[in-house]
N, C-alpha and C positions, 0 to 999 in steps of 0.2 A: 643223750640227746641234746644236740645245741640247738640254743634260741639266741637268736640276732635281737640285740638289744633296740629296741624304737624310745623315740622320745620319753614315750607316757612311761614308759617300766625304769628312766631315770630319775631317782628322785632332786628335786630342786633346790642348790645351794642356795646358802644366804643372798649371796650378789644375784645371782638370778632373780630370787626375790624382789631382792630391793631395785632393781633395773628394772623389772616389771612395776612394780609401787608407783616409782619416780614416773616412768612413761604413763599411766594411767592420770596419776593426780597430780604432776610437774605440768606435763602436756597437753593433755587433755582435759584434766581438772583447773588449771591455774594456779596454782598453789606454785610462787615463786622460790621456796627451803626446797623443795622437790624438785624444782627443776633444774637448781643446783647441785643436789646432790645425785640426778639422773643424768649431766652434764660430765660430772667428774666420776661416778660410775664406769658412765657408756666410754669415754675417753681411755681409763683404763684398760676396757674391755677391748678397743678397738686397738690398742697400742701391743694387748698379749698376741691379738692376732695376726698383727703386723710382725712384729719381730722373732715367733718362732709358734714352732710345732709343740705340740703336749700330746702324751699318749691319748687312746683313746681304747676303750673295750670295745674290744669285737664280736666275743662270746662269752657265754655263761654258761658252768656247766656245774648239776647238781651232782652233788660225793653222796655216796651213801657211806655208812663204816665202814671202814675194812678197805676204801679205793683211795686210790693217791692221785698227787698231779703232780705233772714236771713241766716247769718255766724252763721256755728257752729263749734267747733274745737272737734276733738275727744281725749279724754283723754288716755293718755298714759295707760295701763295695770302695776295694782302695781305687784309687784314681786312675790308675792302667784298667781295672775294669769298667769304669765310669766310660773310659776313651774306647776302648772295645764295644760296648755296649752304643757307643754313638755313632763310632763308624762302622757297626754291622748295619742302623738303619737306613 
C-alpha cells in the first residue's frame, strides 16, 4: 500500500530548523545574530533552488520479511526526443 508523503510525515532538517529559528526571532523577534544568520540561511536556500533540481520521495512503501524492492531510475530523453516531443504539441 503507498502513501504519498505530506509535509507533517517529513521529518525537519537542521537548516529547516534553523531557518525557522532565524525567521521567528531574527524577524520577528529582533534579535540582530538571527537575522544574520536567517539572512545567509534563506540565501543559500534560495540559491539551491535557483540553480537545480534535487530528488524528492514520492512514495513510501512498507517491506515485510521476505519482500524486496527494485530501483529503477528513468533515463533522461536524448535531445531528438526532447525535439519530437515539441514538435508533436
Amino acid at each position: 500500500m503507498n502513501r504519498l508523503l505530506s509535509r507533517a510525515a517529513i521529518p525537519l532538517s537542521p537548516f529547516v530548523r534553523i531557518r525557522r529559528k532565524a525567521l521567528t526571532n531574527g524577524v520577528l523577534g529582533g534579535d540582530r545574530r538571527w537575522l544574520v544568520v536567517g539572512g545567509i540561511f534563506w540565501s543559500i536556500r534560495i540559491v539551491r533552488v535557483a540553480l537545480g533540481r534535487r530528488s524528492r520521495v514520492v512514495a513510501v512503501e512498507v517491506l515485510r520479511p521476505g519482500q524486496a524492492i527494485r530501483l529503477e531510475s528513468i533515463p533522461a530523453p536524448t535531445r531528438a526526443e526532447r525535439k519530437a516531443y515539441k514538435a508533436a504539441r
